[in-house]
C-alpha positions as CSV (number, residue, x, y, z in Angstrom):
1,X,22.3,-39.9,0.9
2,X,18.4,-39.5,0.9
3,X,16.5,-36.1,1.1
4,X,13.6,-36.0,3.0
5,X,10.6,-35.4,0.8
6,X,8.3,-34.1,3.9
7,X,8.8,-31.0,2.8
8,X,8.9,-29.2,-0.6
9,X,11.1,-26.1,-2.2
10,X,9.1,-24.5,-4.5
11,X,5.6,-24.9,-6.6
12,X,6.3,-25.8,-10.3
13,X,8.4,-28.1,-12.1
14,X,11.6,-26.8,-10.5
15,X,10.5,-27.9,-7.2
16,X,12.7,-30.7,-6.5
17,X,16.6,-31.6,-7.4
18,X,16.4,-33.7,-10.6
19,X,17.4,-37.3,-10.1
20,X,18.3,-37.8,-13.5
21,X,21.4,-35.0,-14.2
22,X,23.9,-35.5,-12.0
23,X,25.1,-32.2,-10.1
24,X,28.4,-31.1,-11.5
25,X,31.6,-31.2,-9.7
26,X,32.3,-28.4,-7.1
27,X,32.9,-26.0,-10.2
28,X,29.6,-24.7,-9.7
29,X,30.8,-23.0,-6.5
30,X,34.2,-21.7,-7.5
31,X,31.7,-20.3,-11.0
32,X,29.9,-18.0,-8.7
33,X,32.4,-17.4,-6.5
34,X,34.2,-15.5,-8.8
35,X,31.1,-13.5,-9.8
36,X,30.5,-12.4,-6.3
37,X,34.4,-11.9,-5.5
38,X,34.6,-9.8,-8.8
39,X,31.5,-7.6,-7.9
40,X,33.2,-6.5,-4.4
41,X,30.8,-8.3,-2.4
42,X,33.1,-9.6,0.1
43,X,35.2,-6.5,1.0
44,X,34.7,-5.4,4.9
45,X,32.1,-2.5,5.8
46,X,34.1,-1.0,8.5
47,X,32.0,2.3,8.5
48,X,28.5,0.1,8.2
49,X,29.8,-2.4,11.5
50,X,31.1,1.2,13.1
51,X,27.9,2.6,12.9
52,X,25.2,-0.8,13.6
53,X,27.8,-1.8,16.7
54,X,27.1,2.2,17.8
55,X,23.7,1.5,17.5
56,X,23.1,-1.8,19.4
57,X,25.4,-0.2,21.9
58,X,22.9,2.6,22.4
59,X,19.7,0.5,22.5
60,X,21.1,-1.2,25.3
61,X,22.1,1.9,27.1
62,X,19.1,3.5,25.9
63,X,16.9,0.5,27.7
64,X,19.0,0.3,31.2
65,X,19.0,3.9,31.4
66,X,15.5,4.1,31.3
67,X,15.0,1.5,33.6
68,X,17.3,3.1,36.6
69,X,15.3,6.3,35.7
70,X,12.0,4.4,36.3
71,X,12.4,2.9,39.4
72,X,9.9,0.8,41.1
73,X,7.0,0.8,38.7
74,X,5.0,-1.7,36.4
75,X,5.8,0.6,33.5
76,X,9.3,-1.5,33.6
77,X,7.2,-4.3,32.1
78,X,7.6,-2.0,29.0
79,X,11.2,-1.2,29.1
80,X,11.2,-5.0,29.2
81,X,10.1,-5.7,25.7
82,X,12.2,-3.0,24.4
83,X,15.4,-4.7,25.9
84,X,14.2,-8.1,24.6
85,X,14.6,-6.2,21.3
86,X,17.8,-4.9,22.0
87,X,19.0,-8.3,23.2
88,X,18.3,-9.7,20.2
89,X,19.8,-7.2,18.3
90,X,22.9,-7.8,20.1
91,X,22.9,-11.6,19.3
92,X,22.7,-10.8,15.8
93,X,25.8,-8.8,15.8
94,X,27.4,-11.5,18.0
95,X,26.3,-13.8,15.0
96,X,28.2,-11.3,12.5
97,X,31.6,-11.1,14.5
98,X,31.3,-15.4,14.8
99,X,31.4,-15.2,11.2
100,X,33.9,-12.8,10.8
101,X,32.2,-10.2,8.7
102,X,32.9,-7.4,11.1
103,X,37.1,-7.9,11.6
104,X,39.0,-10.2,9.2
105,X,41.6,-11.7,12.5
106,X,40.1,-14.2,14.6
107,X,41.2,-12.6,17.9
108,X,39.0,-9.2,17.8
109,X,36.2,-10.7,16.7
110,X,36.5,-13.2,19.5
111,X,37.1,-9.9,21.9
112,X,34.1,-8.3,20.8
113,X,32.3,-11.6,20.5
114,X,32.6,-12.2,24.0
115,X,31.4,-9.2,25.0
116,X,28.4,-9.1,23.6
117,X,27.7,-12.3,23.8
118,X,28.5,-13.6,27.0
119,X,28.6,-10.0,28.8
120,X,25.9,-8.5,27.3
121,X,23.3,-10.5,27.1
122,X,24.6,-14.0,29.2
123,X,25.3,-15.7,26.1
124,X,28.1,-17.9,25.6
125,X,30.1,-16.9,22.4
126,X,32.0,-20.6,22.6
127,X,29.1,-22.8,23.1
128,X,27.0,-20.7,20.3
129,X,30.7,-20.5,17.9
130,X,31.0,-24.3,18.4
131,X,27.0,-25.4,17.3
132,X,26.6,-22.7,14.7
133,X,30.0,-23.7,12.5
134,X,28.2,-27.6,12.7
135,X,25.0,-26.2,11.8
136,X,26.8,-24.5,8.4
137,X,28.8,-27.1,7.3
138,X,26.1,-29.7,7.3
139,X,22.6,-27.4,6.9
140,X,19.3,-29.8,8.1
141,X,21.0,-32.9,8.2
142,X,19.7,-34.8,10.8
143,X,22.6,-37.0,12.2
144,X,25.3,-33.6,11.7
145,X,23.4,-30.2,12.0
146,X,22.2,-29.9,16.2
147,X,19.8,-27.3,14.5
148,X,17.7,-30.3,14.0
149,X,18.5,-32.9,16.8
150,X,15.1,-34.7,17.8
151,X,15.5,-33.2,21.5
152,X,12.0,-31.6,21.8
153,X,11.1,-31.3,18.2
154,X,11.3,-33.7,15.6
155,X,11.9,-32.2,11.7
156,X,10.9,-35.6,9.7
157,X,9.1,-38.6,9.7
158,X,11.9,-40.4,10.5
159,X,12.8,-38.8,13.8
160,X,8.7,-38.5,14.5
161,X,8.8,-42.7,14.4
162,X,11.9,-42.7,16.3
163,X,11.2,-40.4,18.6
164,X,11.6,-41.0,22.7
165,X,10.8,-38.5,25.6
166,X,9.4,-34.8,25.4
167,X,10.0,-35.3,21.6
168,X,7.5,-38.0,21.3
169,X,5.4,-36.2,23.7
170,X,4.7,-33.1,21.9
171,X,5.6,-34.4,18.5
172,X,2.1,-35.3,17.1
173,X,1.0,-30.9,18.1
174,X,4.2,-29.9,17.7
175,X,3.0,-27.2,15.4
176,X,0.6,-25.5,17.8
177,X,3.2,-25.8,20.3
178,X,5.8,-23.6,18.7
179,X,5.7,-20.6,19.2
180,X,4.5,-21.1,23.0
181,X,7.7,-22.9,23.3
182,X,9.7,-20.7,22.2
183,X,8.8,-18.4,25.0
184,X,11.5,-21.2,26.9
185,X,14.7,-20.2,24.4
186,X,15.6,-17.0,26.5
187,X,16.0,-19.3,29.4
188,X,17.3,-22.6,26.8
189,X,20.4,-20.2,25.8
190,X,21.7,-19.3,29.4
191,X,21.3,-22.5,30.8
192,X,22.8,-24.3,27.9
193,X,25.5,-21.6,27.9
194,X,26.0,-22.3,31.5
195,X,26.1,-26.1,30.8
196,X,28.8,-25.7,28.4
197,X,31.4,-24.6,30.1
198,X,31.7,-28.0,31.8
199,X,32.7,-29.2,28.0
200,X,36.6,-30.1,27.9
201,X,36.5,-29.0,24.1
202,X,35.2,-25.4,25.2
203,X,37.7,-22.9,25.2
204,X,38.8,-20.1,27.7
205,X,36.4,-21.5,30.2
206,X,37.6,-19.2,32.4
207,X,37.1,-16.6,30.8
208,X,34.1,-16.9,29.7
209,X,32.5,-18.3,32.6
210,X,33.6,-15.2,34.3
211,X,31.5,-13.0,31.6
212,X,28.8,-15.0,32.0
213,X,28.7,-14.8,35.9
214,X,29.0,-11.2,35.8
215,X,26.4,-10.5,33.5
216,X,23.9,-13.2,35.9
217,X,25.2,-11.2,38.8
218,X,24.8,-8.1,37.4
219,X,21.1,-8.8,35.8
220,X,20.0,-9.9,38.8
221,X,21.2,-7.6,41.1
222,X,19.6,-4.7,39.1
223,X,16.5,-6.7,38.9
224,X,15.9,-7.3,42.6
225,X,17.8,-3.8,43.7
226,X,15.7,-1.7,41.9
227,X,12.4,-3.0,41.6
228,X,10.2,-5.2,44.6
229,X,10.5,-8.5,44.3
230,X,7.1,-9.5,42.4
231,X,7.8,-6.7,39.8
232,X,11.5,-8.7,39.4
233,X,10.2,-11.6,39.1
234,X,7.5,-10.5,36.2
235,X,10.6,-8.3,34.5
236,X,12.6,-11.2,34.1
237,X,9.6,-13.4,32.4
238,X,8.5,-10.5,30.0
239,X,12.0,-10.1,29.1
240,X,13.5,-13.6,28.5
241,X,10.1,-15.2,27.0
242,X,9.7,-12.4,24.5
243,X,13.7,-12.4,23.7
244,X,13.5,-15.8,22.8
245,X,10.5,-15.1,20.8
246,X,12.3,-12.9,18.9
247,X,15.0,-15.0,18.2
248,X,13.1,-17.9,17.2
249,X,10.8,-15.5,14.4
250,X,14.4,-14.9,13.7
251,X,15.7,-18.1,12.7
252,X,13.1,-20.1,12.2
253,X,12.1,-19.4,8.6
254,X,16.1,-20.2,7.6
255,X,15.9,-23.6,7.4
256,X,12.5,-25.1,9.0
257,X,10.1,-26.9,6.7
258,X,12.7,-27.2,4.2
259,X,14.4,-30.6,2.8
260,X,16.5,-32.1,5.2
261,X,19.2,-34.5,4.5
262,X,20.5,-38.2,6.4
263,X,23.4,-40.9,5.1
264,X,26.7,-40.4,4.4
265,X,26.9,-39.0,1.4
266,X,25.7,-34.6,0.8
267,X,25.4,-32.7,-2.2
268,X,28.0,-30.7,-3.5
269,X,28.5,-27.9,-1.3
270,X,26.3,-25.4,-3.4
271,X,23.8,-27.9,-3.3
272,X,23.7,-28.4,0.3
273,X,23.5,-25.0,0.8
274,X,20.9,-23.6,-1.0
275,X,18.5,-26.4,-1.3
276,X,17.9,-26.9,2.2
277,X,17.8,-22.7,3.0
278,X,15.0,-20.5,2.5
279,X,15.3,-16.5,2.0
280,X,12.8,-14.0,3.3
281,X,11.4,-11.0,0.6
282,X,11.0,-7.8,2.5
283,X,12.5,-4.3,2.6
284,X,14.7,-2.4,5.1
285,X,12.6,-3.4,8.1
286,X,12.5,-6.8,7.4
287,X,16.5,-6.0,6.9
288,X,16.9,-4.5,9.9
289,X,14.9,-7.2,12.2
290,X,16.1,-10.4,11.1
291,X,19.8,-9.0,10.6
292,X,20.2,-10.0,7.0
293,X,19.4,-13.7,7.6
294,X,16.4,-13.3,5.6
295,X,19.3,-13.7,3.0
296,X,19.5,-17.1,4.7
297,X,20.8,-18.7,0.8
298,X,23.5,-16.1,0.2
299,X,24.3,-16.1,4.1
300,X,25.2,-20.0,4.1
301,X,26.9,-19.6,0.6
302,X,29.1,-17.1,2.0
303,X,29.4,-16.7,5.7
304,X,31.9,-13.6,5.8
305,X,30.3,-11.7,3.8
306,X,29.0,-8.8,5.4
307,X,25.5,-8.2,5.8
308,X,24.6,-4.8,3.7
309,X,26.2,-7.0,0.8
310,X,23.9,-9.9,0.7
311,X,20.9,-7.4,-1.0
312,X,22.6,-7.1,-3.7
313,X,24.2,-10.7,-3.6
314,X,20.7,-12.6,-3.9
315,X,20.3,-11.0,-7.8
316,X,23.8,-12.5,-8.2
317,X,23.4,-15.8,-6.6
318,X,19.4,-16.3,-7.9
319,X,20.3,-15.9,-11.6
320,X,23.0,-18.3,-11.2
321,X,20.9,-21.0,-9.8
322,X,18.4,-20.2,-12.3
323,X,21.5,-21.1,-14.9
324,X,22.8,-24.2,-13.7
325,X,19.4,-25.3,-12.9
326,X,19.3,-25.4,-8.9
327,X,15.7,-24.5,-7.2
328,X,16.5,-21.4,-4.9
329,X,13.4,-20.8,-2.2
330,X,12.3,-17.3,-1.8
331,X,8.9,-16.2,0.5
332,X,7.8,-13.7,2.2
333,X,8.0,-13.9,6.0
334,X,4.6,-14.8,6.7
335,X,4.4,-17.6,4.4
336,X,7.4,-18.6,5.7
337,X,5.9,-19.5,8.5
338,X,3.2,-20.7,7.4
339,X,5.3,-23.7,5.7
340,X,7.8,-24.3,8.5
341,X,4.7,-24.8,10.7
342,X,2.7,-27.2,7.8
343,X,6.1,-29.1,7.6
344,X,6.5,-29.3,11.5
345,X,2.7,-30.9,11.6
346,X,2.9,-32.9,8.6
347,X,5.7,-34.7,10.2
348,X,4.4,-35.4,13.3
349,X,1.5,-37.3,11.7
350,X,3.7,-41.1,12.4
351,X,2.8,-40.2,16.5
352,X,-0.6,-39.1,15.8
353,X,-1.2,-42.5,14.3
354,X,0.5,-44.4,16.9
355,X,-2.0,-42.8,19.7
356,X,-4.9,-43.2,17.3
357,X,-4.0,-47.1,17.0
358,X,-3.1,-47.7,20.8
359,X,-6.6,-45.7,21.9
């Protein structure tokens, strides 16, 4: 195993795993386990999920409404944004039934799922289900977690020197590029959703290839029905760049800029969880916008446990790492971003040099 060193945890002399004591056995884990399972924080919230599924139900209500009231008018560049908003809110509760916090049986939260994902916003629940359980078991490791697959973006030296295609292309400004590209990730989702569904290992392909052509169908048709076709055309840009926007200032400061991992062997699963995660500080807005994943550590530690839990479970799970010596990452959002981007350029330095040498 090997951990990347291009980027770093913390400041201070915690910064970095020691090398010299030996993680314990997976005791560590089942320790703080049973302080979380003892303080209740993995009971269901059926009256919190009641209440935030009413919610995200009524934003997007709220938004189509408005835009069949509207009509043919530029002012639907606004309700635009607004649904970009609501989309995103919608994949985050998609996120939440993946992971099972909302029902405890695998078959409603696949129901509702579905609906939201691939109905609701045209993205599939099976493709997303499939890459998101990869991504958990194997956080930022470069050969196992897709989250960090050299397609476009590279995420260490390594890949940077390695690199072939758009990823060497942009590589060396990758940084600058970011946010620009992740105007594209509206569009990304759907098409790879789309693309999906001609994987044998995807389930009910009918079904939800069905969802998602009913939601194209249905998007479009209420696009090009109600407004001309210019203002269409501009209401589908505003809407899908800014959504993916949103999701990427939603996931991004997780897990980018932080150690990533290569080889066959991985820490103990404590380990390869909260070293290579970073949380978020901020209040109820901060809360309410990036869905609780700004509890990224506590998230990954404990993927079913519902969302208004994870507050209270970063004072548990912080003073635990504090004990048994693990470095647990905490910034505030800004910052955050500030060191996924510094990471993102620093690694791209191996094709800057290659262009400097061949010019």
């Amino acid at each position: 195993m090997t951990i990347s060193t291009d980027a770093s945890l913390v400041t201070g002399p915690s910064a970095a795993p020691s090398r010299t004591s030996p993680p314990r056995s997976g005791s560590d884990f089942a320790g703080l386990s049973r302080r979380i399972t003892e303080a209740g924080l993995l009971k269901r919230r059926p009256g919190y999920y009641t209440v935030r599924l009413g919610l995200v139900i009524a934003l997007l209500a709220a938004g189509w409404g408005t835009f069949a009231v509207l009509g043919d008018t530029w002012w639907q560049l606004a309700v635009a944004a607004f649904l970009s908003l609501a989309f995103g809110q919608v994949a985050l509760v998609a996120h939440d039934l993946a992971h099972r916090q909302v029902f405890r049986r695998r078959r409603p939260s696949e129901t509702w799922g579905r609906l939201f994902g691939n109905l609701a916003i045209g993205m599939s629940y099976g493709w997303w289900m499939n890459k998101h359980t990869r991504h958990h078991a194997n956080p930022n490791h470069e050969e196992l977690d897709p989250d960090v697959a050299p397609d476009i973006l590279v995420w260490s030296t390594d890949q940077a020197r390695d690199s072939k295609g758009v990823a060497r292309l942009i590589g060396g400004h990758q940084a600058f590029l970011f946010f620009p590209l992740l105007t594209l990730e509206g569009f990304n989702l759907h098409v790879a959703s789309v693309r999906a569904l001609r994987s044998p290992s995807m389930k009910n392909r009918l079904l939800e290839g069905s969802l998602l052509l009913l939601h194209i169908a249905a998007y479009l048709s209420a696009l090009f029905l109600v407004l001309s076709p210019g203002k269409a055309v501009a209401f589908l840009a505003v809407h899908q760049c800014l959504f993916g926007v949103y999701l990427g200032c939603t996931f991004a400061p997780n897990h980018k800029g932080m150690p990533t991992l290569s080889g066959d062997e991985r820490p103990d699963f404590l380990r390869r969880q909260v070293l290579t995660s970073r949380n978020v500080r901020g209040g109820l807005l901060t809360d309410v916008m990036l869905g609780g994943l700004n509890y990224q550590i506590e998230h990954h530690l404990f993927p079913s446990m519902p969302t208004p839990h994870l507050r209270r479970a970063r004072t548990v799970v912080r003073a635990y790492c504090a004990e048994i010596g693990v470095p647990y990452h905490e910034t505030g959002l800004i910052r955050s971003y500030r060191e996924a981007l510094t990471h993102m350029h620093r690694v791209g330095e191996p094709i800057r040099r290659q262009r400097r040498a061949a010019s």
